[in-house]
Backbone as a chain_set.jsonl record, in Angstrom:
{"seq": "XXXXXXXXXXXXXXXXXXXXXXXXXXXXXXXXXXXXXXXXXXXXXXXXXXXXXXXXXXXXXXXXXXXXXXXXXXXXXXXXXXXXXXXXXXXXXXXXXXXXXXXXXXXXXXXXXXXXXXXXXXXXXXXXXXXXXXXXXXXXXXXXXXXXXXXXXXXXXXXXXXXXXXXXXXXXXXXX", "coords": {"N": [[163.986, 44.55, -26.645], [163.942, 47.443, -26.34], [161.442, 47.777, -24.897], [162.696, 46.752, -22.412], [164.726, 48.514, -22.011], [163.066, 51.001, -21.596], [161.582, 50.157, -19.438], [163.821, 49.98, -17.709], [164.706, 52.854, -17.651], [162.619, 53.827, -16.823], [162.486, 52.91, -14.08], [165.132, 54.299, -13.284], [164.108, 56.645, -13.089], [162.254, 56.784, -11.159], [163.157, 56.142, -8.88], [165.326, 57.969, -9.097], [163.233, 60.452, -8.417], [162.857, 59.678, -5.737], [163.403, 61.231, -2.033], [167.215, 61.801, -1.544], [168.595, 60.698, 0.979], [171.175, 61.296, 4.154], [174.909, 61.369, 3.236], [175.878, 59.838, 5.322], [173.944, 58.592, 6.552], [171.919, 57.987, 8.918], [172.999, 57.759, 11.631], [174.497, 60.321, 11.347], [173.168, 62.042, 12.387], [173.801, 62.68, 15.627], [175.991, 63.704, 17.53], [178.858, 61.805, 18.468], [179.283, 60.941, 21.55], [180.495, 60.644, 24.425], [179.889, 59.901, 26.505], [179.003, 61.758, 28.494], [176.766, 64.148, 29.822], [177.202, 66.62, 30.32], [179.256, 67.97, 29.438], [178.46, 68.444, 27.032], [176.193, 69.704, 27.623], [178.186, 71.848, 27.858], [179.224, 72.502, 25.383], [177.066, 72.911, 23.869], [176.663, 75.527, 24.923], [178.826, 77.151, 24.544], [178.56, 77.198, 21.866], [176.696, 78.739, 21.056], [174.165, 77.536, 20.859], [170.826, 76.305, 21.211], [170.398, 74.313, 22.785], [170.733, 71.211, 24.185], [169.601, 68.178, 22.573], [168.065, 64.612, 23.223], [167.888, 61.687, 22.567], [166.06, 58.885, 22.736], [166.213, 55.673, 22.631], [165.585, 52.292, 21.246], [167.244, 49.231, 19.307], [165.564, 47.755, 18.599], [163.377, 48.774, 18.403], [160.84, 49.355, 16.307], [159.193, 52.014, 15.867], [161.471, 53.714, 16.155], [163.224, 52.971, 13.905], [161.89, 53.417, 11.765], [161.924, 55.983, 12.097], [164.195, 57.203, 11.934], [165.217, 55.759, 9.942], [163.649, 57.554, 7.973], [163.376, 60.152, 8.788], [165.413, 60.909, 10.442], [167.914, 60.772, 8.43], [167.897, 62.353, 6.831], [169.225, 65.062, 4.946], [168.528, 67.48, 5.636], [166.81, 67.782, 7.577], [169.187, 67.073, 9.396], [170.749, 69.264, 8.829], [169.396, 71.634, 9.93], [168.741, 70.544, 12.509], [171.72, 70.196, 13.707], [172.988, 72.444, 13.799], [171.24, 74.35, 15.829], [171.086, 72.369, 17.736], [172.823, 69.837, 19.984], [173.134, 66.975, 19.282], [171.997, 63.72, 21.058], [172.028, 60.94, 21.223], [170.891, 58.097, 22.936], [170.586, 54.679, 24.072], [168.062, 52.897, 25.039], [168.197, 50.428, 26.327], [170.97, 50.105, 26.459], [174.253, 49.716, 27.82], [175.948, 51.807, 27.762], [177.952, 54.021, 29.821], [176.378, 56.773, 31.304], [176.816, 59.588, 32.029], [174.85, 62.115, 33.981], [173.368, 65.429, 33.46], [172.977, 66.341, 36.198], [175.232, 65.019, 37.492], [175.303, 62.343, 38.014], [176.36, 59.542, 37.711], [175.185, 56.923, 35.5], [174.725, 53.428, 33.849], [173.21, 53.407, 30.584], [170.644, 52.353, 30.375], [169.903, 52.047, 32.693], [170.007, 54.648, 33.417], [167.645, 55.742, 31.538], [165.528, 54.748, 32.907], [165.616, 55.909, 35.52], [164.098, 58.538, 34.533], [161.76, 57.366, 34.216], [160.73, 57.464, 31.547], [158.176, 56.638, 29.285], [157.689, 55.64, 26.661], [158.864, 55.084, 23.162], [160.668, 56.171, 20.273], [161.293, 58.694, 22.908], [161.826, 61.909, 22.945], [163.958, 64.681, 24.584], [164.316, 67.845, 25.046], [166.636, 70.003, 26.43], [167.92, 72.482, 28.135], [171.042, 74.833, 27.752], [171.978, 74.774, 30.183], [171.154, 72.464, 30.969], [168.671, 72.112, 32.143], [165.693, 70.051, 31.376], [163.253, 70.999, 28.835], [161.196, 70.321, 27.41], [159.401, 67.556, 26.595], [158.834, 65.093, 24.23], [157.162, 62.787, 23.496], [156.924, 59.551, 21.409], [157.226, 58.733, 17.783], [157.743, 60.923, 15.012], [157.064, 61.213, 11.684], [157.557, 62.741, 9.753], [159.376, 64.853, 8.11], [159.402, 67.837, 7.748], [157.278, 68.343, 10.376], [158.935, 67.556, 11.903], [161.167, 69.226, 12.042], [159.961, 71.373, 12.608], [159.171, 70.665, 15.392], [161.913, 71.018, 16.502], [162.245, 73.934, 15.934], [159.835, 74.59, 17.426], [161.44, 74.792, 19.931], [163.629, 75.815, 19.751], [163.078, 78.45, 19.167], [161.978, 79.395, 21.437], [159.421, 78.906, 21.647], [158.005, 77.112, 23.257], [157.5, 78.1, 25.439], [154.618, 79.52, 26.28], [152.887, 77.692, 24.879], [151.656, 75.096, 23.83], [152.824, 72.065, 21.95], [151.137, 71.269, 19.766], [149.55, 73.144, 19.689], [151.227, 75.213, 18.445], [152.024, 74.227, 16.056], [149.538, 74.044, 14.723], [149.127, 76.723, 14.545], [151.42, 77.931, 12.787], [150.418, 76.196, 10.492], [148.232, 77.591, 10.299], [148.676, 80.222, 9.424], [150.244, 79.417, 7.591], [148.518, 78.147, 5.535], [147.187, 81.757, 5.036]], "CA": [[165.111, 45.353, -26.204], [163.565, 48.617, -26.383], [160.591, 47.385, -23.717], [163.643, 46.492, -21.588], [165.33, 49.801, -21.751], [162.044, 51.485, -21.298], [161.538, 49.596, -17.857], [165.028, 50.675, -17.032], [164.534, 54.066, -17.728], [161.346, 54.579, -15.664], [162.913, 52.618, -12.134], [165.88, 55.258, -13.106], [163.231, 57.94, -12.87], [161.784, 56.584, -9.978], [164.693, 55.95, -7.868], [165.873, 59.638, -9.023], [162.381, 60.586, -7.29], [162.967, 59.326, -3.765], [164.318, 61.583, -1.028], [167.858, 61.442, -1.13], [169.533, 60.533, 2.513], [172.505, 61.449, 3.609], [175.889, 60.124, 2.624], [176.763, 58.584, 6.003], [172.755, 58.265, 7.216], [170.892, 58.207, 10.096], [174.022, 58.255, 12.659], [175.125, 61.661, 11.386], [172.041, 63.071, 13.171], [174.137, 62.659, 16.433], [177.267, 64.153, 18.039], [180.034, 60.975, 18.916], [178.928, 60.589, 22.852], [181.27, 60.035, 25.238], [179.195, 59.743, 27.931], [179.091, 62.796, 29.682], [175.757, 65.237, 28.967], [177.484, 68.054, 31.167], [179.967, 68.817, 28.027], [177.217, 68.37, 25.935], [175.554, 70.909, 27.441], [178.829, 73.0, 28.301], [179.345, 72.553, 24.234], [176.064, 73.854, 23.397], [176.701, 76.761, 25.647], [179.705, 77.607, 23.92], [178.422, 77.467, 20.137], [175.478, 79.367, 20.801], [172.918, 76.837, 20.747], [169.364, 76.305, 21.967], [170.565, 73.366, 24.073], [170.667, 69.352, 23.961], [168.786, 67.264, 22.229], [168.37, 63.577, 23.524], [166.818, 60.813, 21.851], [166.134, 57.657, 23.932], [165.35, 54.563, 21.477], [166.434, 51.055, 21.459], [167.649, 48.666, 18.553], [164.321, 46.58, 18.068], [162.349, 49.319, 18.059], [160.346, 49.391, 14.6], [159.29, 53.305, 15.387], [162.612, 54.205, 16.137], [163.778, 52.403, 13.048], [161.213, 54.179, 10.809], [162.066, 57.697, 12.486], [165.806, 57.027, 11.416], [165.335, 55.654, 8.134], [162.825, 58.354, 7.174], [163.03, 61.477, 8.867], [167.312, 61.498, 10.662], [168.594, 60.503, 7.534], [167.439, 63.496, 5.618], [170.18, 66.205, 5.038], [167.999, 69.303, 6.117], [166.915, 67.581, 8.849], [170.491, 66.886, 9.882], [171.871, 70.53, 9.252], [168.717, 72.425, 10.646], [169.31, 70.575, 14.249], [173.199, 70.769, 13.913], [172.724, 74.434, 13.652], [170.779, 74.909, 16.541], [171.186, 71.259, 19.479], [174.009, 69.509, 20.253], [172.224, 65.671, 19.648], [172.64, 62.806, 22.017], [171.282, 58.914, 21.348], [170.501, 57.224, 24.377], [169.869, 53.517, 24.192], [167.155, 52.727, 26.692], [168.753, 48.924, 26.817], [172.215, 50.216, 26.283], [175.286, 49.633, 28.919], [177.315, 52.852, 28.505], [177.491, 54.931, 31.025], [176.1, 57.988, 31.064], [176.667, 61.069, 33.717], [173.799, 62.995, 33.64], [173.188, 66.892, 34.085], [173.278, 66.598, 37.22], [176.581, 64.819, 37.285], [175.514, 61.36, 38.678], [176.828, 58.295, 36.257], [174.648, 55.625, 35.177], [174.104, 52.672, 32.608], [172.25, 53.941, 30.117], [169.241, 51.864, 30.759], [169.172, 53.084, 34.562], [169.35, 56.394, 32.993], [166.705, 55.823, 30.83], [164.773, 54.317, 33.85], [165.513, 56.729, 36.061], [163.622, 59.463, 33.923], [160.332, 56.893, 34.36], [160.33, 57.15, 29.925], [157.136, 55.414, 28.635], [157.54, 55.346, 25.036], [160.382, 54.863, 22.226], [161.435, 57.115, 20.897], [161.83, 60.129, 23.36], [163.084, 63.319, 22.776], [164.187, 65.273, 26.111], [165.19, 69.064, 24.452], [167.521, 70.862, 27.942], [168.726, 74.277, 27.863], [172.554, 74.738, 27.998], [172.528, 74.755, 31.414], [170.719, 70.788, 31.513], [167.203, 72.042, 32.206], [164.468, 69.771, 30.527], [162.405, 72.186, 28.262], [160.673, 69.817, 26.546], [159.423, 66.095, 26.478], [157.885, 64.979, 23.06], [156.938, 60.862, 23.272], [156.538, 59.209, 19.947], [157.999, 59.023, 16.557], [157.608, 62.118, 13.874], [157.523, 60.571, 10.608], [157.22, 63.67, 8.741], [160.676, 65.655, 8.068], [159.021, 69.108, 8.014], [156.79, 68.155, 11.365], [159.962, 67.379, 13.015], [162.035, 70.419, 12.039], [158.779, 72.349, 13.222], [159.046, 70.361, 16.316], [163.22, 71.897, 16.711], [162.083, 75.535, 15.782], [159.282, 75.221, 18.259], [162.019, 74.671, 21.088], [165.163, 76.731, 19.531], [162.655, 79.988, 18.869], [161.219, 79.395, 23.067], [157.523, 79.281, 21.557], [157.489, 76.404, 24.102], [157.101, 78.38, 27.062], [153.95, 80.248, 25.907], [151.575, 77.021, 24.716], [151.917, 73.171, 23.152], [153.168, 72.426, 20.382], [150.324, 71.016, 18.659], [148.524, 74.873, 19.192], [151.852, 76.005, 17.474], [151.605, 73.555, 14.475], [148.089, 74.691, 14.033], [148.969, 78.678, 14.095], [152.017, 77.602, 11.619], [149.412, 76.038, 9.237], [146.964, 78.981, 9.697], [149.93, 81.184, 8.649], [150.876, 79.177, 5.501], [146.965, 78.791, 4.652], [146.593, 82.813, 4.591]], "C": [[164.651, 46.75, -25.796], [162.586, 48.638, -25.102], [161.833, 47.214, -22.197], [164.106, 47.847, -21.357], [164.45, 50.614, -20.599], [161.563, 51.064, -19.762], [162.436, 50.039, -17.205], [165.214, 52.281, -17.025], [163.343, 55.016, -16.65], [161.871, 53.88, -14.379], [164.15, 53.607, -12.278], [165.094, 56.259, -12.555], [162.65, 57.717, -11.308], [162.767, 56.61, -8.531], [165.371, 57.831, -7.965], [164.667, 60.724, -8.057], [162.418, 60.66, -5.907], [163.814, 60.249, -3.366], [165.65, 61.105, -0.878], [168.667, 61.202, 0.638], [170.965, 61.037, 2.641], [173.388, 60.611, 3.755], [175.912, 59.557, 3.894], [175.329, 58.214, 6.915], [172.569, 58.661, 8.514], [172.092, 59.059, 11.884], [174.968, 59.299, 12.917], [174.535, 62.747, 12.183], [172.945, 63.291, 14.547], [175.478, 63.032, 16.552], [178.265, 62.19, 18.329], [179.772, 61.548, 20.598], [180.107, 60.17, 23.135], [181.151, 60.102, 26.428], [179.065, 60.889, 29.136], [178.149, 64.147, 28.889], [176.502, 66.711, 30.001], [178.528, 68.79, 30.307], [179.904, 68.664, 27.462], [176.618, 69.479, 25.997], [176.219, 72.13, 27.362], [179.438, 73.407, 26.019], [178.41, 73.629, 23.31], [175.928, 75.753, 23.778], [177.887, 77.496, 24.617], [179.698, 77.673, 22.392], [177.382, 78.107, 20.407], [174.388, 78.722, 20.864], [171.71, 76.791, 21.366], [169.54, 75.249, 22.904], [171.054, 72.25, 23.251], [169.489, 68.889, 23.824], [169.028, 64.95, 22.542], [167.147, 62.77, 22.909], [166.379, 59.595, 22.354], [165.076, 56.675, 22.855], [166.196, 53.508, 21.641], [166.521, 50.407, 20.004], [166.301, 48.147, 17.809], [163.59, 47.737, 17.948], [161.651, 50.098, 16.516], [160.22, 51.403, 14.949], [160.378, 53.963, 15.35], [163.177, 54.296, 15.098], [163.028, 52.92, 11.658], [161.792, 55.369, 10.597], [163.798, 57.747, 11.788], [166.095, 57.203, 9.789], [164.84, 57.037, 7.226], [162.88, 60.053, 7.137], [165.164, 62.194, 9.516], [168.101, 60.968, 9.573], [168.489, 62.129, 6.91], [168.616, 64.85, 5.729], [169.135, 67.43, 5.722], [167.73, 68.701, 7.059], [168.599, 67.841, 9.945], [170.764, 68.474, 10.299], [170.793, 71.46, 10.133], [169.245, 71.773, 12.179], [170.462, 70.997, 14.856], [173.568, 71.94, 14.517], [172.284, 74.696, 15.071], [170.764, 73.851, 17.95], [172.544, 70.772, 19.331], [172.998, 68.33, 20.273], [172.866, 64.588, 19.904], [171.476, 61.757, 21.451], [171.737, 58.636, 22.105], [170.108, 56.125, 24.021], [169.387, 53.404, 25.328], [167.509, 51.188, 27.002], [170.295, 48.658, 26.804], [173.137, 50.115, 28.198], [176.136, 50.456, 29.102], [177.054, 53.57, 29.58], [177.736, 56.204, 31.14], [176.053, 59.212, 32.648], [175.604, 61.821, 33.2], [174.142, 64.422, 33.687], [173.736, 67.118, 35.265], [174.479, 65.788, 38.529], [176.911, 63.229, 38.078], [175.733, 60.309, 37.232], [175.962, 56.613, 36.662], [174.349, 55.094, 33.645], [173.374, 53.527, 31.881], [170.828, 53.425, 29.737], [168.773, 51.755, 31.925], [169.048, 54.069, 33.941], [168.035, 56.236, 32.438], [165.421, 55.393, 31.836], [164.225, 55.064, 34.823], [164.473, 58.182, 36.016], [161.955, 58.943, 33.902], [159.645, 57.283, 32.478], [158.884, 56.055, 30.011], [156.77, 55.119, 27.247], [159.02, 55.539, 24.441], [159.376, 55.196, 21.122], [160.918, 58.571, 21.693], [162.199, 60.995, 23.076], [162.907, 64.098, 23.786], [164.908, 66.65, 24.888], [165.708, 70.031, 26.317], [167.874, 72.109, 27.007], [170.442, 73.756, 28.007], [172.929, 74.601, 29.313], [172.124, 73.144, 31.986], [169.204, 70.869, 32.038], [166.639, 71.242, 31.585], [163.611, 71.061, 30.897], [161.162, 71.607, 27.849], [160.559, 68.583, 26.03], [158.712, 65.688, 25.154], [158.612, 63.267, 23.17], [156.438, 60.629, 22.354], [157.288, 59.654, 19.098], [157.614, 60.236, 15.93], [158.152, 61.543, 12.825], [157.414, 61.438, 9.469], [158.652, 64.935, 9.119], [160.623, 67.33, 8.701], [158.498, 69.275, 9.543], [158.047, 68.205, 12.521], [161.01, 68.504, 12.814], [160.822, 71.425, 12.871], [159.301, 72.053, 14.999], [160.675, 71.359, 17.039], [162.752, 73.196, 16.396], [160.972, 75.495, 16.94], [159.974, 75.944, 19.947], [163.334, 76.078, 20.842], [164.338, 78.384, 19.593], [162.026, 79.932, 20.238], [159.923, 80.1, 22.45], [157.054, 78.362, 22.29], [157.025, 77.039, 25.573], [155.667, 79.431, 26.863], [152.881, 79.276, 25.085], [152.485, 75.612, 24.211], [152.804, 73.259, 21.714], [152.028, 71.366, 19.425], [149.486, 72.956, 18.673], [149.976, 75.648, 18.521], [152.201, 75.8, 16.195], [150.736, 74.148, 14.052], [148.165, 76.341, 13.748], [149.783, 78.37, 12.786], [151.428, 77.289, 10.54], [148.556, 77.216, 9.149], [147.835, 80.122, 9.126], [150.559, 80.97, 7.225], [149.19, 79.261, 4.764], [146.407, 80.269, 4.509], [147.332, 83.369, 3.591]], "O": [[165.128, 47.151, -24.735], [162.858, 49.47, -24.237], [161.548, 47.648, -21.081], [163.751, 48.311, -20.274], [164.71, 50.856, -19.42], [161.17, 51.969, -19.026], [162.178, 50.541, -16.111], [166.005, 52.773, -16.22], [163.258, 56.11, -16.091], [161.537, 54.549, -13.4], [164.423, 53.95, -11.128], [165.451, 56.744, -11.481], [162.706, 58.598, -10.45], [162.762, 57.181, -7.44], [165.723, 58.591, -7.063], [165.038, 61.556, -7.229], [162.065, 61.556, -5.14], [164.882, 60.382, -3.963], [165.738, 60.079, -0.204], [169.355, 62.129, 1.064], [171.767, 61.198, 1.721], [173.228, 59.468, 4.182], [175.992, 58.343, 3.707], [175.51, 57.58, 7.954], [173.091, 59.634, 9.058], [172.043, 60.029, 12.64], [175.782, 59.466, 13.824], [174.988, 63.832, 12.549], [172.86, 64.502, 14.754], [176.215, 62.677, 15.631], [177.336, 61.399, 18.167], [180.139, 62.706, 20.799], [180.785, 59.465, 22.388], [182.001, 60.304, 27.296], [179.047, 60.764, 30.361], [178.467, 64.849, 27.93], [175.856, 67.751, 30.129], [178.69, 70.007, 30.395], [180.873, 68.539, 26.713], [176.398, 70.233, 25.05], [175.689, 73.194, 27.043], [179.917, 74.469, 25.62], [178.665, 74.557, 22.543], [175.407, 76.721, 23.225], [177.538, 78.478, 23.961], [180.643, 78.116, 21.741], [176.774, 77.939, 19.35], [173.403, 79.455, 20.945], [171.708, 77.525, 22.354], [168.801, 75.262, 23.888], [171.567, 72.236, 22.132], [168.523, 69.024, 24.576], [169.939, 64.245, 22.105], [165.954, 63.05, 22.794], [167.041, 59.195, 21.396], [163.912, 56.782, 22.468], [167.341, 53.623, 22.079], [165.798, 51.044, 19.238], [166.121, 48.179, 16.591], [162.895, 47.573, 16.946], [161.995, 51.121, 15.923], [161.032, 52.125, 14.37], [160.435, 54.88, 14.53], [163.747, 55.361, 14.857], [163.598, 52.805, 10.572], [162.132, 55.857, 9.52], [164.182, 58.703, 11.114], [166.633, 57.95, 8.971], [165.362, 57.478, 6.202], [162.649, 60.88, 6.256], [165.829, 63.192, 9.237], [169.227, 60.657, 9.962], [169.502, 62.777, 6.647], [168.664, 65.507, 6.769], [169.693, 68.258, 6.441], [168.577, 68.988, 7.905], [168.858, 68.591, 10.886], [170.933, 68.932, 11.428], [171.303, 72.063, 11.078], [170.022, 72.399, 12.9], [170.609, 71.696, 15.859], [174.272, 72.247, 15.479], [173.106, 75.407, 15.649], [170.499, 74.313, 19.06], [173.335, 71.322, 18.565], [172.058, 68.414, 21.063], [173.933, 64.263, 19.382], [170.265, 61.948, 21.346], [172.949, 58.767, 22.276], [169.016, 56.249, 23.466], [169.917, 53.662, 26.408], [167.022, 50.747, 28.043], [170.855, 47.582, 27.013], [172.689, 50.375, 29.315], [176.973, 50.418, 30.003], [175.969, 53.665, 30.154], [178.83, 56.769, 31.117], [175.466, 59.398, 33.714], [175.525, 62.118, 32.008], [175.313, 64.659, 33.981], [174.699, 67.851, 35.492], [174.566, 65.889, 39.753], [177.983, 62.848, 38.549], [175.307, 60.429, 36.084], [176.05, 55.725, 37.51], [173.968, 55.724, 32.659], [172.842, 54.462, 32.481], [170.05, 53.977, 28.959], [167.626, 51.469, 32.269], [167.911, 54.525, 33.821], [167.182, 56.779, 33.141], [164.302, 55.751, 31.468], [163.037, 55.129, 35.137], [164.115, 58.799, 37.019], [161.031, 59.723, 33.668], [158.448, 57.349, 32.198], [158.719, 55.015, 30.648], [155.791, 54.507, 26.819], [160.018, 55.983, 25.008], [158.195, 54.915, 20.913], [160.239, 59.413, 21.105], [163.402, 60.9, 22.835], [161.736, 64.349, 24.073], [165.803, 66.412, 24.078], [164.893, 70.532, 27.091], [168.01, 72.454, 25.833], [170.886, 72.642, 28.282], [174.09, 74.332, 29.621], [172.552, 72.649, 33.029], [168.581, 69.846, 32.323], [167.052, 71.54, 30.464], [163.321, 71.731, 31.888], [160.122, 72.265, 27.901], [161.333, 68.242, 25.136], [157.615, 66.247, 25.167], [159.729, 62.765, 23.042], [155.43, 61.28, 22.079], [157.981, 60.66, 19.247], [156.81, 60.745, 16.71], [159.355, 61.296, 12.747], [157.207, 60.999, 8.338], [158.787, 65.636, 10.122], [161.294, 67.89, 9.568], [159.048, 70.179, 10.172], [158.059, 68.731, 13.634], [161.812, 68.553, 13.747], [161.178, 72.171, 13.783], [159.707, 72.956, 15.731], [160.542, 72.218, 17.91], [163.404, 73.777, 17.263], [161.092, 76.508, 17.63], [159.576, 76.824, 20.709], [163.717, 76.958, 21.612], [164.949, 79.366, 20.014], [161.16, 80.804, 20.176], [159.488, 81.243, 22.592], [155.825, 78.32, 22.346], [156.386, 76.532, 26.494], [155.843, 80.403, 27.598], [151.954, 79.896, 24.564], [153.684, 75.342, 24.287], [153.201, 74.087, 20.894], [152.411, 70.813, 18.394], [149.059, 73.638, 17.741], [149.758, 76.768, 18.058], [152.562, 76.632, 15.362], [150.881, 74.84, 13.044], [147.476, 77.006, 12.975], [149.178, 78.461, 11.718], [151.715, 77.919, 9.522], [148.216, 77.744, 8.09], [147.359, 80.872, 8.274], [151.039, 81.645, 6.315], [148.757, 80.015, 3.894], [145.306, 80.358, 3.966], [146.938, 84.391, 3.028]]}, "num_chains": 1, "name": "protein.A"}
């Protein structure tokens, strides 16, 4: 009995361990789309924001499905972007239909076509006005990495080098 407890007591501990998520997960990371990025961006304009954030990932896709589980679940993730994009999911095999920026309406797997994407997931960061600022291909499976990645764009340290040479100053700044 006591061996029993004792087992139950340490997967309590363990389970109390893990990163909580948040309450309604991964799909809180995103605004409610209704197909139109031009009052997406006219949204962002009007809260102050650093722009639109777009995510372009499909259903099957395992990195997508990592990046979700692991890193847009995470409450600070969530409220740091909130705070500062207006965020859009794009299915790249999806059928809604999406008006772009520049105010033409397509599927959202012509859109996603249209843009000549070569990896899942995408992230497209625009200014308020619908500029792309900022293409980053591939997952970020690291919470902090990917808030880095939103402060490199919201603080415009993108127009002035990469963002791997602004990871690396960021680390030489916490290592002094």
């Amino acid at each position: 009995m006591r061996r029993a407890f004792l087992r139950l007591a340490a997967a309590a501990a363990l389970l109390a361990a893990l990163p909580a998520p948040a309450a309604g997960g991964w799909e809180d990371f995103f605004v409610a789309f209704l197909g139109d990025l031009r009052a997406e961006a006219d949204e962002a304009r009007k809260t102050g924001k650093a722009g639109v954030l777009l995510m372009f990932h499909f259903e099957e896709c395992p990195y997508c499905a990592k990046m979700k589980s692991e890193v847009l679940s995470r409450p600070e993730v969530q409220r740091f972007f909130r705070e500062r994009f207006v965020t859009v999911a794009i299915d790249v095999r999806g059928a809604q239909e999406v008006t772009g920026f520049d105010g033409r309406s397509l599927p959202e797997k012509e859109f996603a076509r249209s843009l000549k994407l070569r990896a899942s997931p995408t992230f497209h960061f625009h200014t308020p006005d619908g500029a792309l600022i900022v293409e980053h291909r591939g997952a970020i499976y690291d919470p902090a990495e990917f808030i880095l990645l939103g402060e490199y764009v919201a603080s415009g340290a993108h127009r002035s080098g990469s963002f791997a040479s602004y990871k690396q100053s960021r680390r030489n700044k916490q290592g002094s």
